[in-house]
C-alpha atoms as a printed R data frame, in Angstrom:
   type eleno elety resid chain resno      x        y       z
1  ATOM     1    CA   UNK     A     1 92.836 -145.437  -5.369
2  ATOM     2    CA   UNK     A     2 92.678 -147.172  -2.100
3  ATOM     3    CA   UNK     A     3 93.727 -150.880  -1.773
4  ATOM     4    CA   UNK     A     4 89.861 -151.581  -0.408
5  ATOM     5    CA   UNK     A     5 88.444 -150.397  -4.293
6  ATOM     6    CA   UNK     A     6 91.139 -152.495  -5.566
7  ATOM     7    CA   UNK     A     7 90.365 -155.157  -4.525
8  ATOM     8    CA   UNK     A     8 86.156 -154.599  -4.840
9  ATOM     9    CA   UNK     A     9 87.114 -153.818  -8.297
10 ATOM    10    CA   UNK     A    10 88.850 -156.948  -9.131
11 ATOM    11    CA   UNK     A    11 86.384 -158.520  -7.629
12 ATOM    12    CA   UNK     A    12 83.115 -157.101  -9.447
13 ATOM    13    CA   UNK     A    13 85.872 -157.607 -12.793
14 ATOM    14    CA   UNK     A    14 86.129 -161.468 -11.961
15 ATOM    15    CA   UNK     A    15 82.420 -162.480 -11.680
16 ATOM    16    CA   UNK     A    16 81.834 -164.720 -14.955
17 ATOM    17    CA   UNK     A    17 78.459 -163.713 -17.479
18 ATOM    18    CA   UNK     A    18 78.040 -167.037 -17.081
19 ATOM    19    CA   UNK     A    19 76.486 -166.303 -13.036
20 ATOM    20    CA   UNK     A    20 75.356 -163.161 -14.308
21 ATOM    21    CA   UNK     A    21 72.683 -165.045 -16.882
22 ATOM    22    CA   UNK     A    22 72.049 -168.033 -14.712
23 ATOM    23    CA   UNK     A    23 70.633 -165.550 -12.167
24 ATOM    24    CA   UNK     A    24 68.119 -163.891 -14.732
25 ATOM    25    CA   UNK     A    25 64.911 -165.728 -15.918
26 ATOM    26    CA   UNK     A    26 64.819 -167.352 -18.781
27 ATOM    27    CA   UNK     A    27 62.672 -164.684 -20.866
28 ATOM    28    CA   UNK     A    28 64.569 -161.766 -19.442
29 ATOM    29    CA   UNK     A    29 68.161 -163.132 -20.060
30 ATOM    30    CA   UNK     A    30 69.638 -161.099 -21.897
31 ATOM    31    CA   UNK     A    31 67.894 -157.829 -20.670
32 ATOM    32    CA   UNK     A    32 68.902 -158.555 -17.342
33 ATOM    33    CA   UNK     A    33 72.479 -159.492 -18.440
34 ATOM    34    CA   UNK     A    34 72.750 -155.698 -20.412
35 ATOM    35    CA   UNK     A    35 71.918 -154.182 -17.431
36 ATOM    36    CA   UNK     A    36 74.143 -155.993 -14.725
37 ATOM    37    CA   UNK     A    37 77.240 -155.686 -17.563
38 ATOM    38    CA   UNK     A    38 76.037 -151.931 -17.544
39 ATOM    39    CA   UNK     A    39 75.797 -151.324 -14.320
40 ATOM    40    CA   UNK     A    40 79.080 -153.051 -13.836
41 ATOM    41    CA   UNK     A    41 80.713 -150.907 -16.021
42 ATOM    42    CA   UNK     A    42 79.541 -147.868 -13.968
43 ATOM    43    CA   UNK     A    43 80.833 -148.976 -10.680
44 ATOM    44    CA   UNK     A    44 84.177 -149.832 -12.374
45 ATOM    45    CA   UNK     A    45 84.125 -146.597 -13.924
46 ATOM    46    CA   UNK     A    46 82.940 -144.513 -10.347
47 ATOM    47    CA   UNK     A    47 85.805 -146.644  -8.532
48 ATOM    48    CA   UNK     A    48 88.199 -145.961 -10.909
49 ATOM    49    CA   UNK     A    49 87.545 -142.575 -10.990
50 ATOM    50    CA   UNK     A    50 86.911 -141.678  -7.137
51 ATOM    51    CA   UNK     A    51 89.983 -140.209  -6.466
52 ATOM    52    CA   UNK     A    52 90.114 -137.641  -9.635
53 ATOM    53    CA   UNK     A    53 86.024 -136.886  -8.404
54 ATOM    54    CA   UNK     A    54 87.295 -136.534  -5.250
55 ATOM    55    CA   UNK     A    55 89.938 -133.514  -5.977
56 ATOM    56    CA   UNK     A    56 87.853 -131.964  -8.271
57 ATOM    57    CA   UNK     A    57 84.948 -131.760  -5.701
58 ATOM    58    CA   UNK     A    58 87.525 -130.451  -3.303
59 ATOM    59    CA   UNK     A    59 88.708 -127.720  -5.602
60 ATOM    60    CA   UNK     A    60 85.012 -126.483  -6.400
61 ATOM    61    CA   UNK     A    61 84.278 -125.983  -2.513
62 ATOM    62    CA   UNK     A    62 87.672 -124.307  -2.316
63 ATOM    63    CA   UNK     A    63 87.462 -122.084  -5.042
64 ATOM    64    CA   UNK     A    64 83.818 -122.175  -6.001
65 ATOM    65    CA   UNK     A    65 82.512 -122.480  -9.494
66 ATOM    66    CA   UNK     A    66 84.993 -122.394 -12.793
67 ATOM    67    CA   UNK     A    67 83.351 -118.861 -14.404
68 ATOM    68    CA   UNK     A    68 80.555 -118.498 -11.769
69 ATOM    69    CA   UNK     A    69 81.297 -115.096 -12.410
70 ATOM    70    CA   UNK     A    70 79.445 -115.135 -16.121
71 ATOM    71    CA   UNK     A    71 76.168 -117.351 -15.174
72 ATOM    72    CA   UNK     A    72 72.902 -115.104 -15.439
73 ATOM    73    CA   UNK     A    73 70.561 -117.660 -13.221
């Protein structure tokens, strides 16, 4: 992981609910605060997981396909 998502992640880690909720209206609180938490959680998770994405992509356009050899469509 480069030192660049690092540091984004730490940074999308540190943001409190607290600004999170205060951003949302009123009625649509907590909806709003599921899916910012949720959506947080997915950029942690891509960032986290970029490099391992990364290799794997590289391996299927170097070798193609794990048992391409079996798919009928």
């Amino acid at each position: 992981m480069k030192a660049e998502q690092r540091e984004s992640l730490h940074r999308l880690a540190q943001i409190p609910i607290q600004r999170l909720a205060s951003a949302a209206k009123p009625v649509k609180k907590q909806a709003t605060m599921k899916r910012c938490l949720v959506q947080n959680a997915k950029d942690f998770w891509r960032i986290e997981n970029a490099e391992a994405i990364a290799e794997q992509n590289e391996d299927v356009a170097k070798h193609g396909l794990p048992f391409a050899k079996y798919r009928q469509f």
